[in-house]
PDB file with SEQRES, HELIX, SHEET and CRYST1 records, atoms N, CA, C and O in Angstrom:
SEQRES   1 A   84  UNK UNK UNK UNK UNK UNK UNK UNK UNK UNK UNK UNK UNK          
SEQRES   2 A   84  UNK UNK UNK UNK UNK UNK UNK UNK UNK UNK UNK UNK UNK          
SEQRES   3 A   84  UNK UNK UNK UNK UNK UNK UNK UNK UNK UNK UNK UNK UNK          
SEQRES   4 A   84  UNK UNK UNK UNK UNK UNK UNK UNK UNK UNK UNK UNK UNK          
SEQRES   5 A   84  UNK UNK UNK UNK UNK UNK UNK UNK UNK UNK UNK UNK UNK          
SEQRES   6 A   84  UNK UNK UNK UNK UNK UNK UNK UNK UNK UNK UNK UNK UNK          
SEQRES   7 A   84  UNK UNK UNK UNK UNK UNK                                      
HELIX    1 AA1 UNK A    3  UNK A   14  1                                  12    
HELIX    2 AA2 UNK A   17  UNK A   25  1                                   9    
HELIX    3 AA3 UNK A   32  UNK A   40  1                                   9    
HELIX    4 AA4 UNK A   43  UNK A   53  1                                  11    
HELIX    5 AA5 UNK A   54  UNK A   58  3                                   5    
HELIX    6 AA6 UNK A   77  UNK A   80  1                                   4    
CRYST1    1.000    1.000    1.000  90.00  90.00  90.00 P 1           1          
ATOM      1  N   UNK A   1      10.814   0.118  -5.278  1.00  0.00           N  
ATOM      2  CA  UNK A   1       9.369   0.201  -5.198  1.00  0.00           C  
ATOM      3  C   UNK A   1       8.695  -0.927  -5.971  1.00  0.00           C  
ATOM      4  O   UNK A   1       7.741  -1.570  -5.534  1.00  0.00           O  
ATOM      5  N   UNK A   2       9.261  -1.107  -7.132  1.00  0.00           N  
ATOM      6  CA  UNK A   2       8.481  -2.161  -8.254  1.00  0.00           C  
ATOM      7  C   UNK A   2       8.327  -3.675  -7.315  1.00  0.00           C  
ATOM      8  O   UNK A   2       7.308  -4.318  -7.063  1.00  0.00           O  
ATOM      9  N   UNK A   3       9.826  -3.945  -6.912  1.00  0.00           N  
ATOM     10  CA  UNK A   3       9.787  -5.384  -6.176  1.00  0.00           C  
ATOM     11  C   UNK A   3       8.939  -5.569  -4.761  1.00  0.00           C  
ATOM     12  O   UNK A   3       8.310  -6.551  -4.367  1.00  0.00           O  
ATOM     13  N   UNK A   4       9.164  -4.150  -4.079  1.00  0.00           N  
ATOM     14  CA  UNK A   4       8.150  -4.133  -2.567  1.00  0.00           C  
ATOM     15  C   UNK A   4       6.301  -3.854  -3.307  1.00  0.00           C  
ATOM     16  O   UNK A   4       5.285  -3.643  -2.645  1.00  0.00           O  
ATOM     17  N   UNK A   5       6.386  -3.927  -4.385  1.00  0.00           N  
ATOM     18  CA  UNK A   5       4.696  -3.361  -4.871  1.00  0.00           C  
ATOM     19  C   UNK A   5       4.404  -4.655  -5.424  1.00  0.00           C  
ATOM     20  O   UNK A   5       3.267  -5.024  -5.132  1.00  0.00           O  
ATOM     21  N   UNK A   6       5.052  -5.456  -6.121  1.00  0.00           N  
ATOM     22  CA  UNK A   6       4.970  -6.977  -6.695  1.00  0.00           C  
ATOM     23  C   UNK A   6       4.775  -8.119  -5.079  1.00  0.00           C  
ATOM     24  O   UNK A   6       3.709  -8.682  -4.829  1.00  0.00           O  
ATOM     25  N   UNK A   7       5.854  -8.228  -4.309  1.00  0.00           N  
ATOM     26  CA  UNK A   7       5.628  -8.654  -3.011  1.00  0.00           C  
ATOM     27  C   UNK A   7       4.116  -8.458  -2.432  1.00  0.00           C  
ATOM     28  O   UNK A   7       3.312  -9.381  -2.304  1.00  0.00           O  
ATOM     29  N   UNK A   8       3.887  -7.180  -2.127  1.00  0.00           N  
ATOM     30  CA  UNK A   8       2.484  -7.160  -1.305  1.00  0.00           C  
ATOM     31  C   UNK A   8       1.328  -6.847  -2.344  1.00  0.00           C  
ATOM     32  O   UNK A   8       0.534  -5.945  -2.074  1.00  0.00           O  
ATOM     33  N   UNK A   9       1.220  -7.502  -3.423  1.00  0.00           N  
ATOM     34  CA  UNK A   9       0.392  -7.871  -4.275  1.00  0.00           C  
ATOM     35  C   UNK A   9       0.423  -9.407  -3.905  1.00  0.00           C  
ATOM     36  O   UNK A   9      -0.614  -9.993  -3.592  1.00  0.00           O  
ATOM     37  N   UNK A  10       1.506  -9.961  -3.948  1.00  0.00           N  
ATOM     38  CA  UNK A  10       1.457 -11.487  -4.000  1.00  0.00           C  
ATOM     39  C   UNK A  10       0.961 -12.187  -2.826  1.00  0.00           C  
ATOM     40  O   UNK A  10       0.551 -13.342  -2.718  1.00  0.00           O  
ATOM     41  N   UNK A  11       1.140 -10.805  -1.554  1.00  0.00           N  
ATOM     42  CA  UNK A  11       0.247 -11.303  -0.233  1.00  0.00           C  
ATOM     43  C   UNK A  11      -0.920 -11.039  -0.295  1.00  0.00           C  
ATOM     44  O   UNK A  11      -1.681 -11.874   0.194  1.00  0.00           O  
ATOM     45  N   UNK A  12      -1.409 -10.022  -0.796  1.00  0.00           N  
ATOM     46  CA  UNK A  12      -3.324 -10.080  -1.248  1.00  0.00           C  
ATOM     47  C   UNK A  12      -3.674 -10.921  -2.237  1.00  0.00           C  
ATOM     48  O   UNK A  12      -4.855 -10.941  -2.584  1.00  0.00           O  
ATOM     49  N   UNK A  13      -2.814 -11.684  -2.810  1.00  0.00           N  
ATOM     50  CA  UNK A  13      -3.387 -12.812  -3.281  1.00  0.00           C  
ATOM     51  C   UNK A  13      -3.438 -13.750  -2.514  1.00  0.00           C  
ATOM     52  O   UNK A  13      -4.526 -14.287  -2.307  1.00  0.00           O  
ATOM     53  N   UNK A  14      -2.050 -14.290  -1.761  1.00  0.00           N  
ATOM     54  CA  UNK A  14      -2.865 -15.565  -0.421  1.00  0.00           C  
ATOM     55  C   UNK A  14      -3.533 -15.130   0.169  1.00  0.00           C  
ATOM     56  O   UNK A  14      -3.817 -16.043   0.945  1.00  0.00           O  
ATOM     57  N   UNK A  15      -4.255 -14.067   0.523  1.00  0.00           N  
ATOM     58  CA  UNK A  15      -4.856 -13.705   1.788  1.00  0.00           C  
ATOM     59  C   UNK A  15      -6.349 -13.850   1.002  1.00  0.00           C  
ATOM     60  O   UNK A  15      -7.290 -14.078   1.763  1.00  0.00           O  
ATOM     61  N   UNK A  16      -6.638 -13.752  -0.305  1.00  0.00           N  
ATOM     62  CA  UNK A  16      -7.552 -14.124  -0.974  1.00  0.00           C  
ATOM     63  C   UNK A  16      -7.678 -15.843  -1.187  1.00  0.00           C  
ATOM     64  O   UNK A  16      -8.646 -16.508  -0.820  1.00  0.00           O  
ATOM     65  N   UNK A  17      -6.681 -16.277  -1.745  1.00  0.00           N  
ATOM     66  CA  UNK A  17      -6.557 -17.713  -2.605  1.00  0.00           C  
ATOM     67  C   UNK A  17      -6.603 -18.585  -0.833  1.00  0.00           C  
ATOM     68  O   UNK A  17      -6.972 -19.760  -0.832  1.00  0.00           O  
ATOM     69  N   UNK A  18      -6.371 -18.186  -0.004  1.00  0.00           N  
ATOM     70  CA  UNK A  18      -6.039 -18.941   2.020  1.00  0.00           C  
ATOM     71  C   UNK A  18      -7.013 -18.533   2.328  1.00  0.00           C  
ATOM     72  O   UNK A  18      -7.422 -18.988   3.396  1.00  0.00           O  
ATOM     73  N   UNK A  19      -7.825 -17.601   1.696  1.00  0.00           N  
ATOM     74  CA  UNK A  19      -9.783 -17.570   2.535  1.00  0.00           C  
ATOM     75  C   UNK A  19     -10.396 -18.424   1.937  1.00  0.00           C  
ATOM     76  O   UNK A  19     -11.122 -19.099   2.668  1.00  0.00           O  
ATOM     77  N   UNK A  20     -10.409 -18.796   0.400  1.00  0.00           N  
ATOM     78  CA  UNK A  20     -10.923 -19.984   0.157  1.00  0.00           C  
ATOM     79  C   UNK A  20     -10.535 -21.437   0.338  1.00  0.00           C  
ATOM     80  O   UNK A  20     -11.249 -22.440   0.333  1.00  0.00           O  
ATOM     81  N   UNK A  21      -9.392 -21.320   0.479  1.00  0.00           N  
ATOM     82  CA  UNK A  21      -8.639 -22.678   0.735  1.00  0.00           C  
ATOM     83  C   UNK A  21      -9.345 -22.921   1.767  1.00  0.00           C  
ATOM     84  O   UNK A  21      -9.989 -23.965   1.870  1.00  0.00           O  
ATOM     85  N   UNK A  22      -9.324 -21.898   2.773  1.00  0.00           N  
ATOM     86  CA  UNK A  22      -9.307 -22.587   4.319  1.00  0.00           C  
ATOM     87  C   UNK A  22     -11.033 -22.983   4.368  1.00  0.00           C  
ATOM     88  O   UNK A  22     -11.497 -23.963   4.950  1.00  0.00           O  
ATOM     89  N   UNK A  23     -11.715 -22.094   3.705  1.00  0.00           N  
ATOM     90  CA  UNK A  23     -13.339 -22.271   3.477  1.00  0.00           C  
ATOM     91  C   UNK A  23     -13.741 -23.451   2.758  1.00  0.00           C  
ATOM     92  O   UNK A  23     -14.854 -23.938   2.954  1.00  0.00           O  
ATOM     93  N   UNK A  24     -12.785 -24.035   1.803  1.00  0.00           N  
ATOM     94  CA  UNK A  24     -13.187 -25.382   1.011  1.00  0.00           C  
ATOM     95  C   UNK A  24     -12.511 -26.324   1.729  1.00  0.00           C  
ATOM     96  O   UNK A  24     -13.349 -27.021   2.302  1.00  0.00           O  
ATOM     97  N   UNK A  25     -11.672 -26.597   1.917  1.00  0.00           N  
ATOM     98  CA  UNK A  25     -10.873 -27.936   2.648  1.00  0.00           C  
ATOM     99  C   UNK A  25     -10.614 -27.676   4.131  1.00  0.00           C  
ATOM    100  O   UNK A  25     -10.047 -28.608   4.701  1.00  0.00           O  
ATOM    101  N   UNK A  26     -10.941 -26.485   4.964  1.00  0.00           N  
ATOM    102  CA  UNK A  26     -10.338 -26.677   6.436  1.00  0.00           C  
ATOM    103  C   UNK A  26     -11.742 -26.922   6.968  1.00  0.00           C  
ATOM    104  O   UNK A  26     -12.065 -27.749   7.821  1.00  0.00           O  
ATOM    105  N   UNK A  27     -12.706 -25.861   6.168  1.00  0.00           N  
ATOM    106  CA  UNK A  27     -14.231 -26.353   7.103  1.00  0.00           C  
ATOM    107  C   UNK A  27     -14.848 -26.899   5.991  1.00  0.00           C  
ATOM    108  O   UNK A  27     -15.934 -26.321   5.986  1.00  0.00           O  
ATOM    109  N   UNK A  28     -14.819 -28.093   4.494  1.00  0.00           N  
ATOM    110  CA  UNK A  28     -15.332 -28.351   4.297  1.00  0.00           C  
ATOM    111  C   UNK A  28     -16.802 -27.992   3.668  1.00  0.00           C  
ATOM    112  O   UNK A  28     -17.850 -28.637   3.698  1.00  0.00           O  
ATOM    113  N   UNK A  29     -16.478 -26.678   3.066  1.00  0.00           N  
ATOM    114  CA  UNK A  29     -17.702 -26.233   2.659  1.00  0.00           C  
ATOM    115  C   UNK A  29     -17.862 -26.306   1.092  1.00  0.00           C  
ATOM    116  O   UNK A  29     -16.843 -26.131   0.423  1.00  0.00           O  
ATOM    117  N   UNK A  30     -19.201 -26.580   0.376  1.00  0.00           N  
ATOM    118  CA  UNK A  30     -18.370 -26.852  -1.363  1.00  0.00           C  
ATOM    119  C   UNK A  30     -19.884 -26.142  -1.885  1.00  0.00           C  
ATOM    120  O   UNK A  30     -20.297 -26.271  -3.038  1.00  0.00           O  
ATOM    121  N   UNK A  31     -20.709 -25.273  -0.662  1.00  0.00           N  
ATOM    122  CA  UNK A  31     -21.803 -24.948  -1.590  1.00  0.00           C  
ATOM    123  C   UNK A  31     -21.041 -23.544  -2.476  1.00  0.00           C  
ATOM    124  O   UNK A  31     -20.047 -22.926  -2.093  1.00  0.00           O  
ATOM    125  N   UNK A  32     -21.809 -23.295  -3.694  1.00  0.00           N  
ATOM    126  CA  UNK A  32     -21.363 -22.560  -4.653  1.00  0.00           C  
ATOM    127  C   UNK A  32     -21.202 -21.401  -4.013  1.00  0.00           C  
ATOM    128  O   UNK A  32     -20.135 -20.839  -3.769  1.00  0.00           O  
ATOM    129  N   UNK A  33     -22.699 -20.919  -3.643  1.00  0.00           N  
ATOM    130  CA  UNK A  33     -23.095 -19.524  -2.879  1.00  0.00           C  
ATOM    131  C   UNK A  33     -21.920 -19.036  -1.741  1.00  0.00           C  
ATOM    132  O   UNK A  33     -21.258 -18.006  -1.864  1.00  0.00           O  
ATOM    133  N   UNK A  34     -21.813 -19.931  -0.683  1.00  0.00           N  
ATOM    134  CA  UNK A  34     -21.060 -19.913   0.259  1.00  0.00           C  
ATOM    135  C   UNK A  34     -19.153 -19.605   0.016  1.00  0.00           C  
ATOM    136  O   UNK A  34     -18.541 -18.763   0.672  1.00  0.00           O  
ATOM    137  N   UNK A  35     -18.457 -20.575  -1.141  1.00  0.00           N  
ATOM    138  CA  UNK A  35     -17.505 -20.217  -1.415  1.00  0.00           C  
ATOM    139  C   UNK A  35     -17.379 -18.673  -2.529  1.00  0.00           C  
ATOM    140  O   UNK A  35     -16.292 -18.141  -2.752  1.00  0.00           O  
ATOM    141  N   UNK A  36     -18.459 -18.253  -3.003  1.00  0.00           N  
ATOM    142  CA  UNK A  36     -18.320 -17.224  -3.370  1.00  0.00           C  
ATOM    143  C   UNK A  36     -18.459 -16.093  -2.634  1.00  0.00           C  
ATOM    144  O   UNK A  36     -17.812 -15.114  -3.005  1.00  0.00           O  
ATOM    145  N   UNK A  37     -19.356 -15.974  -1.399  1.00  0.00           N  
ATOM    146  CA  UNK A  37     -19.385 -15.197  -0.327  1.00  0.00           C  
ATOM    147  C   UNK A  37     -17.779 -14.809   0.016  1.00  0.00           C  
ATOM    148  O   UNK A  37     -17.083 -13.813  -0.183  1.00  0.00           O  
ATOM    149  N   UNK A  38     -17.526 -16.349   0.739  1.00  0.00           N  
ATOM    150  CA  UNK A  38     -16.297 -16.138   0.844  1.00  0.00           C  
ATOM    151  C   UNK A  38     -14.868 -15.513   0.043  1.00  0.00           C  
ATOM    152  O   UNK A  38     -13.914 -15.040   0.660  1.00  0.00           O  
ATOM    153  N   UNK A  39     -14.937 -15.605  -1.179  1.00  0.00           N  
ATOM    154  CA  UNK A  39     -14.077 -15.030  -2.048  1.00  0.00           C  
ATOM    155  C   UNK A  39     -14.736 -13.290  -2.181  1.00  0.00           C  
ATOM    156  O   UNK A  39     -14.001 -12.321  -2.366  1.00  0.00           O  
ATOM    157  N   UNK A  40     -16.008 -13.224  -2.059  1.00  0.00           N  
ATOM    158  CA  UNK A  40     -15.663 -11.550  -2.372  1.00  0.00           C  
ATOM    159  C   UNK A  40     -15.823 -10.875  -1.022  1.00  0.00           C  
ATOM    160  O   UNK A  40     -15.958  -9.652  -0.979  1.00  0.00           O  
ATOM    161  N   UNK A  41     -15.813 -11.629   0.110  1.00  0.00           N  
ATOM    162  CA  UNK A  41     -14.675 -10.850   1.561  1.00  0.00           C  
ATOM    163  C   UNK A  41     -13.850 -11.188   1.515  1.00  0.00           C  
ATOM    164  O   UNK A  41     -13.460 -10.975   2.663  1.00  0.00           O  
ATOM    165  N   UNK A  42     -12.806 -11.807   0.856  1.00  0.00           N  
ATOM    166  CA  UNK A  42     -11.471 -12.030   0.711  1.00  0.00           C  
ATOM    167  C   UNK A  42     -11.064 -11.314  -0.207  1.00  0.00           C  
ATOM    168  O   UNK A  42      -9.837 -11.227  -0.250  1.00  0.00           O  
ATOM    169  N   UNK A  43     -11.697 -10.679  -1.078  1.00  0.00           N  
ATOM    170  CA  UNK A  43     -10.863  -9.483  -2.090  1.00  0.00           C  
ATOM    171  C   UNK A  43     -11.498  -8.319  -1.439  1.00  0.00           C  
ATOM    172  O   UNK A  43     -10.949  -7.276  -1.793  1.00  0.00           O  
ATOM    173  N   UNK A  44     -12.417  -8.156  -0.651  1.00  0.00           N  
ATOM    174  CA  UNK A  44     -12.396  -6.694   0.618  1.00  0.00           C  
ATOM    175  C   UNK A  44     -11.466  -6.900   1.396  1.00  0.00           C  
ATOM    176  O   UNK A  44     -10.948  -5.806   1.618  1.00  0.00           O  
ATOM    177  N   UNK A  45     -10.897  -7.773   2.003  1.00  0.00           N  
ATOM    178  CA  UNK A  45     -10.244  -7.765   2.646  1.00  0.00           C  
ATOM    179  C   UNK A  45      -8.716  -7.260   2.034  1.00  0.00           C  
ATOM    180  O   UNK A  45      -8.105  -6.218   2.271  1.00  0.00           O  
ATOM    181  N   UNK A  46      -8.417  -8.208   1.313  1.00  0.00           N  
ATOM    182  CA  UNK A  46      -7.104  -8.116   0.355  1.00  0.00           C  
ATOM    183  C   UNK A  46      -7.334  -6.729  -0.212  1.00  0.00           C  
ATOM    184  O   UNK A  46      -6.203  -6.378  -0.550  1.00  0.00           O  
ATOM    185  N   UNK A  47      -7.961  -5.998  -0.428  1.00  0.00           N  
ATOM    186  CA  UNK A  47      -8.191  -4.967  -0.801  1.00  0.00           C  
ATOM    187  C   UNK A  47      -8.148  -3.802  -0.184  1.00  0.00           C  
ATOM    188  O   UNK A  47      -8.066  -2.818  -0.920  1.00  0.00           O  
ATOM    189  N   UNK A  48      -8.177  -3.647   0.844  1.00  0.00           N  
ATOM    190  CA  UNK A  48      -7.866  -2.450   2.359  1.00  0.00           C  
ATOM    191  C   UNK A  48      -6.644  -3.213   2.754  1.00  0.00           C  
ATOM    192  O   UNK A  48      -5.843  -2.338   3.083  1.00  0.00           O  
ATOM    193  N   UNK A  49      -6.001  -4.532   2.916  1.00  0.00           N  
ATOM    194  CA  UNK A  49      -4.788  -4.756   3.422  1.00  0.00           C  
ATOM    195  C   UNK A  49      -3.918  -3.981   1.985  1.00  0.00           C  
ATOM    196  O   UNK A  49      -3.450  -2.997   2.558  1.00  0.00           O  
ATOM    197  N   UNK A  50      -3.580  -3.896   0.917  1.00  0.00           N  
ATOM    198  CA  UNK A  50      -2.941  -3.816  -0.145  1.00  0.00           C  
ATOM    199  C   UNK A  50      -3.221  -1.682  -0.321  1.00  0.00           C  
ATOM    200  O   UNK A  50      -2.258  -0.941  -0.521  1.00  0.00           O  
ATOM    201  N   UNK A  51      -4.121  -1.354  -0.235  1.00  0.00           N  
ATOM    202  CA  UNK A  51      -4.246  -0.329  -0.108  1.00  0.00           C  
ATOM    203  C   UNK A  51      -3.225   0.487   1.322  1.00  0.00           C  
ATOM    204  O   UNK A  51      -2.357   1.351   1.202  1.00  0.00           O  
ATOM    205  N   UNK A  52      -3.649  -0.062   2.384  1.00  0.00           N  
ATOM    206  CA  UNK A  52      -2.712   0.548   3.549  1.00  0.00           C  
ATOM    207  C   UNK A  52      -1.120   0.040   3.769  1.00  0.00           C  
ATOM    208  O   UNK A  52      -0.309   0.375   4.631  1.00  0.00           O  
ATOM    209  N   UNK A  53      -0.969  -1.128   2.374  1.00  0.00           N  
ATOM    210  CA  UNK A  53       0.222  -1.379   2.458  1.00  0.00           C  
ATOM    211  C   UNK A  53       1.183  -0.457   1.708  1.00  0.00           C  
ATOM    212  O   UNK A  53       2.179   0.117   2.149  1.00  0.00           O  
ATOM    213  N   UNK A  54       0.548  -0.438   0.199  1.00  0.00           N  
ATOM    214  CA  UNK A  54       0.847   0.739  -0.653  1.00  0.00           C  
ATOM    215  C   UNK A  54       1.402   1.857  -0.275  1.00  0.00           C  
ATOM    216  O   UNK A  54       2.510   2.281  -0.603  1.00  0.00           O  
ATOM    217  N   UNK A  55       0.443   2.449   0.583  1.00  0.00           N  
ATOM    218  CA  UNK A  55       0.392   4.094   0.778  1.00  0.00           C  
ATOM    219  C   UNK A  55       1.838   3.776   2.293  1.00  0.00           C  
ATOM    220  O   UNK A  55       2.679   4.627   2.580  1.00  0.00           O  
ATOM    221  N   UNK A  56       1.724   2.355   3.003  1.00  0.00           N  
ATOM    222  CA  UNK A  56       2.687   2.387   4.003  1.00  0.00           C  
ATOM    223  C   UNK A  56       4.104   2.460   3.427  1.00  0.00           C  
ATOM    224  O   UNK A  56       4.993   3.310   3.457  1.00  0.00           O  
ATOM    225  N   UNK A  57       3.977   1.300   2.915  1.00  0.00           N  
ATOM    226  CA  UNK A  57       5.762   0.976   2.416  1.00  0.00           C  
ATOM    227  C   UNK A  57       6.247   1.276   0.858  1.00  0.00           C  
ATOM    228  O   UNK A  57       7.420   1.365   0.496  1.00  0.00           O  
ATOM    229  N   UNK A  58       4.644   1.458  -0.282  1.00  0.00           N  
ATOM    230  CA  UNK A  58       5.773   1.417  -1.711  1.00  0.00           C  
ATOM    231  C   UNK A  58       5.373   3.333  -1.882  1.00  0.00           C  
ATOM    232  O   UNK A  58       6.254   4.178  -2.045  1.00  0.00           O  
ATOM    233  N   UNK A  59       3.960   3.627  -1.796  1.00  0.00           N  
ATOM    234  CA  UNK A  59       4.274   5.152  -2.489  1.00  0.00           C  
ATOM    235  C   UNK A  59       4.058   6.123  -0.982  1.00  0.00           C  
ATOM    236  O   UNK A  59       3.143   6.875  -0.649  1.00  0.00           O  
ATOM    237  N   UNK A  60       5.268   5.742  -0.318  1.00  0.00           N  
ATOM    238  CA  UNK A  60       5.234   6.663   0.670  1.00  0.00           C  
ATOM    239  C   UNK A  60       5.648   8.474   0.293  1.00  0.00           C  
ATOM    240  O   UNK A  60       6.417   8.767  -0.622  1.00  0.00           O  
ATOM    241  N   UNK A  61       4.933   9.580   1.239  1.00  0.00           N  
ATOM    242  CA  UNK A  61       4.854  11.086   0.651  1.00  0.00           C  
ATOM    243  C   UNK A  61       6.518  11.011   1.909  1.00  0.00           C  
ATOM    244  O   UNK A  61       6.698  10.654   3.073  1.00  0.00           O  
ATOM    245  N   UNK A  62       7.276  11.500   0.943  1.00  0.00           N  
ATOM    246  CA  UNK A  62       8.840  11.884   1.458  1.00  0.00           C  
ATOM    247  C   UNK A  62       8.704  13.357   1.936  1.00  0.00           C  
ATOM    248  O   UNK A  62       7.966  14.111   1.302  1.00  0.00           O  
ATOM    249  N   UNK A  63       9.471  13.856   3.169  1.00  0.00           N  
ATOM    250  CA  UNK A  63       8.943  15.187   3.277  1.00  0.00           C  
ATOM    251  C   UNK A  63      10.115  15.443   2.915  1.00  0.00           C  
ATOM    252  O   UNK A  63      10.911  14.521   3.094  1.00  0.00           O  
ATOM    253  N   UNK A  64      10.640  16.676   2.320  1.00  0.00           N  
ATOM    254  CA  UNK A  64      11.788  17.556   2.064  1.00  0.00           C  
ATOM    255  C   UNK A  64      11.389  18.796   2.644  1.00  0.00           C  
ATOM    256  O   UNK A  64      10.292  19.346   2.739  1.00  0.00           O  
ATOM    257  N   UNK A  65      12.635  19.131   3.042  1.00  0.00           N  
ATOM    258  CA  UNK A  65      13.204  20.371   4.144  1.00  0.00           C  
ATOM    259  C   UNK A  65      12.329  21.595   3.184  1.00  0.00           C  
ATOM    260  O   UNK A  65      11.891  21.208   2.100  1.00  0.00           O  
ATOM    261  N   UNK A  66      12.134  22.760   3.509  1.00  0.00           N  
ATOM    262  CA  UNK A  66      11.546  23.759   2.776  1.00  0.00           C  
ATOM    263  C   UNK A  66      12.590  24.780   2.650  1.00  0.00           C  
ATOM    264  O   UNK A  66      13.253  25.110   3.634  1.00  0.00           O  
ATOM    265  N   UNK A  67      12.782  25.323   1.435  1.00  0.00           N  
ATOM    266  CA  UNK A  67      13.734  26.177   1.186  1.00  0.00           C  
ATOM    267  C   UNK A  67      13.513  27.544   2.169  1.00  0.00           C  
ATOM    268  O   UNK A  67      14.503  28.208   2.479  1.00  0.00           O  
ATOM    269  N   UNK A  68      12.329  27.878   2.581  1.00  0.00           N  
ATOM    270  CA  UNK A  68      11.983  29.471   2.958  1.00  0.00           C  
ATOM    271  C   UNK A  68      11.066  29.143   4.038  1.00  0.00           C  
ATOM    272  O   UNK A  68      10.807  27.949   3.887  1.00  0.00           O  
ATOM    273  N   UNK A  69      10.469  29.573   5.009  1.00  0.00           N  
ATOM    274  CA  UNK A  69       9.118  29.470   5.171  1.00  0.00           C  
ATOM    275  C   UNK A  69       7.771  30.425   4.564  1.00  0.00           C  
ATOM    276  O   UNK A  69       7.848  31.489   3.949  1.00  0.00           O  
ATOM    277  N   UNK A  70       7.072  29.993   4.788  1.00  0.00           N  
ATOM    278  CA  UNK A  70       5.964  31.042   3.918  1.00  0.00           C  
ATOM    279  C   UNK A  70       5.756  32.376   4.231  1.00  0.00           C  
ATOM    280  O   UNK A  70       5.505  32.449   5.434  1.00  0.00           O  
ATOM    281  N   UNK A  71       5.746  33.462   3.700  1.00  0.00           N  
ATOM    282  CA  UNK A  71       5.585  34.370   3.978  1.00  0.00           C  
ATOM    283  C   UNK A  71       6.608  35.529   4.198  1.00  0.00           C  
ATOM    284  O   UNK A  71       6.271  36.687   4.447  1.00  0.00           O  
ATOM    285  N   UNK A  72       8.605  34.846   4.014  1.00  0.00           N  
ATOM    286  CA  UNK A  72       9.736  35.494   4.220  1.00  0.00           C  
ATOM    287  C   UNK A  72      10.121  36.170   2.551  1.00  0.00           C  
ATOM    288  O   UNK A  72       9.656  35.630   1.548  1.00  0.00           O  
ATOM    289  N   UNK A  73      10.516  36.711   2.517  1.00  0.00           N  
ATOM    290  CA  UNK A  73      11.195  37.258   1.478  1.00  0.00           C  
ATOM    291  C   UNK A  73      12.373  36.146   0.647  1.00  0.00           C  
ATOM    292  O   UNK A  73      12.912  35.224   1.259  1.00  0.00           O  
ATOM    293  N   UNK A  74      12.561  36.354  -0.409  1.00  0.00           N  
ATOM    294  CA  UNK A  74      13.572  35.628  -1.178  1.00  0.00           C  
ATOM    295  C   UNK A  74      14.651  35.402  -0.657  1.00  0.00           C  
ATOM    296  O   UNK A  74      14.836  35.961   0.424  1.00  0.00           O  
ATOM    297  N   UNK A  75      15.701  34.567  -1.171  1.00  0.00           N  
ATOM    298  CA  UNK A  75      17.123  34.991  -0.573  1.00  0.00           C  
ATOM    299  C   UNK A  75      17.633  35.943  -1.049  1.00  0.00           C  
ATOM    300  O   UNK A  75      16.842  36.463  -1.836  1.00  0.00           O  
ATOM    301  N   UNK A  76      18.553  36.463  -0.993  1.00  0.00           N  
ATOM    302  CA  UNK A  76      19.394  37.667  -2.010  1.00  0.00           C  
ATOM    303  C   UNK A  76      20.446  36.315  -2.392  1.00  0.00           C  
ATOM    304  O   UNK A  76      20.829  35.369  -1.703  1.00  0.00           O  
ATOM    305  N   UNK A  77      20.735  36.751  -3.969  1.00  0.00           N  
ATOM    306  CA  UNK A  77      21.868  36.253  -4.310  1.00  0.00           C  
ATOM    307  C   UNK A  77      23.238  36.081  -4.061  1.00  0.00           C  
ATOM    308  O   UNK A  77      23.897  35.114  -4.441  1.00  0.00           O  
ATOM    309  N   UNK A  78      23.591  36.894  -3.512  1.00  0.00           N  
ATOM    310  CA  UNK A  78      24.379  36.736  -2.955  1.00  0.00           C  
ATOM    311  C   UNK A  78      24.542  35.738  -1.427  1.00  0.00           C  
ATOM    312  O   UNK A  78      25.645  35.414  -0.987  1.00  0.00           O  
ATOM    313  N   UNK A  79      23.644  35.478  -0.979  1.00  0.00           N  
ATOM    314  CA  UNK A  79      23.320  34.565   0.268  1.00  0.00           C  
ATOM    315  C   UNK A  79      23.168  33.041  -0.137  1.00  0.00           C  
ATOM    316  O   UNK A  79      23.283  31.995   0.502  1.00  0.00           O  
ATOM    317  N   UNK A  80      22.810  33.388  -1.678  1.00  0.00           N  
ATOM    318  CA  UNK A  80      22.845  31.907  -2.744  1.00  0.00           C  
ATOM    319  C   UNK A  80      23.930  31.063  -2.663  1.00  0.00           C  
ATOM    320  O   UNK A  80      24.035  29.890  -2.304  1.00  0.00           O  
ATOM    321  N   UNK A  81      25.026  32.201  -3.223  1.00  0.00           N  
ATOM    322  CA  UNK A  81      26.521  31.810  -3.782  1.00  0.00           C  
ATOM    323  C   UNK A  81      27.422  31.421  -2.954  1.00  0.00           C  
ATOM    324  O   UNK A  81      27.579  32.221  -2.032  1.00  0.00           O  
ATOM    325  N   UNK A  82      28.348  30.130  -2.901  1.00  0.00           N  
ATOM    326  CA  UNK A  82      29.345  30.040  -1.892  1.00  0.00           C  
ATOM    327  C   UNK A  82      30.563  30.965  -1.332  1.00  0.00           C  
ATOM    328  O   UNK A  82      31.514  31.541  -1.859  1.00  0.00           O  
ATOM    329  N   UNK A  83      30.238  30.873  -0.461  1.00  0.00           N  
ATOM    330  CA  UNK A  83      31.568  32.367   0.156  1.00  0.00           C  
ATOM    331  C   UNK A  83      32.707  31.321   0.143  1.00  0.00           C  
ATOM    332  O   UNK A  83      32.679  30.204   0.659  1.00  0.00           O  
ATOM    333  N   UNK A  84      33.996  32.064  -0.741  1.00  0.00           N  
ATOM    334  CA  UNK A  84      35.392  31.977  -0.968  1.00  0.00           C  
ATOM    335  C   UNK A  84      36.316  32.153   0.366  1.00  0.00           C  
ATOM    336  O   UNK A  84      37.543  32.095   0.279  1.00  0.00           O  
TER     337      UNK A  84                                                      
END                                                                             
């Protein structure tokens, strides 16, 4: 989890640090206002990508089998213990 949670951190950072890149040197833009626009939709953005990545691939909910279903009675102990 630590190394897949470090990874798609390091992609919401290009996807931040490649919105301004591409906003200062691909179209040439250097007003202040404008590259800051651009940087805080690039951390909304990076910010819902990193969120649906999270919940996709590092803290995914694991389902485990259910011991009973709701509403049945216990086991008896004996139904516990391995038969010999």
């Amino acid at each position: 989890e630590t190394i897949l949670f470090f990874f798609l951190n390091g992609v919401g950072l290009a996807i931040q640090a490649g919105a301004v890149a591409l906003a200062k040197y691909g179209f040439g833009t250097t007003h202040p206002f404008t590259l800051n626009l651009v940087n805080v939709v690039s951390i909304g953005v990076a910010m819902i990508f990193r969120f649906w990545s999270y919940r996709r691939w590092v803290w995914r909910v694991v389902e485990t089998p259910t011991e009973a279903e709701p509403g049945t009675a216990p086991a008896e102990p004996s139904e516990l213990t391995p038969s010999r």
